[in-house]
C-alpha positions in Angstrom: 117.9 -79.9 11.6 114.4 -79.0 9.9 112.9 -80.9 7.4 112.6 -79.2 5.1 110.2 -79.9 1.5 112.8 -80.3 -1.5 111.6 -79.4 -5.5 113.0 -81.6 -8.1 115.7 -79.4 -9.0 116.9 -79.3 -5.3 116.5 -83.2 -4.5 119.0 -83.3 -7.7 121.3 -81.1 -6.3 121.5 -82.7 -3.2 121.6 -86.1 -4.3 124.9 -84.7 -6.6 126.0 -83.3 -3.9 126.2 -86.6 -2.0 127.8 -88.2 -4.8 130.9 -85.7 -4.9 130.2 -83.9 -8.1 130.7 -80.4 -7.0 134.5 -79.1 -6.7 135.7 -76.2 -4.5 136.2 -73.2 -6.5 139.8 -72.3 -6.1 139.9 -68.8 -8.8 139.4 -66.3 -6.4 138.0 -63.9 -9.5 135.4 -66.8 -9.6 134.6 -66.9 -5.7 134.4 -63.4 -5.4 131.7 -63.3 -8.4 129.5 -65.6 -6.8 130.1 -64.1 -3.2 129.0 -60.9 -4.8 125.7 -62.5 -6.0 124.7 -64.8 -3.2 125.2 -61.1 -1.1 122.9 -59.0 -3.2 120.3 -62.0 -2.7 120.2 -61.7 0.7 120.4 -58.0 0.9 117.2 -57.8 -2.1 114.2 -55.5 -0.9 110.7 -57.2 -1.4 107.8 -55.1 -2.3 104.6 -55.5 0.0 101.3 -54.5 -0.1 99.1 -53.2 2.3 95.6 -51.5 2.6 95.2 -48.2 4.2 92.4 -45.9 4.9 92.5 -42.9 2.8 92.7 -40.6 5.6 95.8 -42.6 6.8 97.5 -41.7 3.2 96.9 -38.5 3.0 98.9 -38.0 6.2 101.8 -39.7 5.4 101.9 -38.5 2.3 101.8 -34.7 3.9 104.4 -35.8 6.5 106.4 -36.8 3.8 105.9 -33.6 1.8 107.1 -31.9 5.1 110.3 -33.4 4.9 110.9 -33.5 1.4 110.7 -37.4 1.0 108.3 -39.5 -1.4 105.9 -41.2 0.8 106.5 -44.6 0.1 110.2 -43.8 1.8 109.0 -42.2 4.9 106.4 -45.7 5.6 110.0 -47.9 4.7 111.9 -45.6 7.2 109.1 -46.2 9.8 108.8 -50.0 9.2 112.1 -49.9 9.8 112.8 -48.1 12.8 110.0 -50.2 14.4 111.2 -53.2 13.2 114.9 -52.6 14.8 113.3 -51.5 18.4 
């Protein structure tokens, strides 16, 4: 297992933990709620930055225009596609 550096708040939680004070949830409107949430954290998109030549811009931003998608969408597409070879 990794060690792993633990704030406050965490070090708390796992020292409750330890101790037993967390109970299952057994309301399956309640489990379903937070399976929901810890999904969409997972699944959240993170905004980069990134510097670019002007040239570079203007040519996705015209390859975009050619297929009728903002430009920031045709770079995500491409990040993606590369990052899934």
């Amino acid at each position: 297992m990794k060690n792993y550096k633990l704030d406050k708040e965490e070090k708390q939680i796992l020292k409750d933990y330890d101790a037993g004070k967390f109970i299952a949830i057994t309301d399956k409107r309640v489990l379903n709620k937070y399976r929901d949430i810890a999904r969409a954290t997972l699944t959240k998109k993170k905004n980069i930055n990134i510097r670019v030549s002007l040239r570079d811009l203007h040519r996705l931003k015209v390859k975009a225009a050619e297929q009728g998608l903002p430009y920031q969408t045709l770079v995500s597409s491409v990040l993606h596609q590369y990052g899934n070879q």
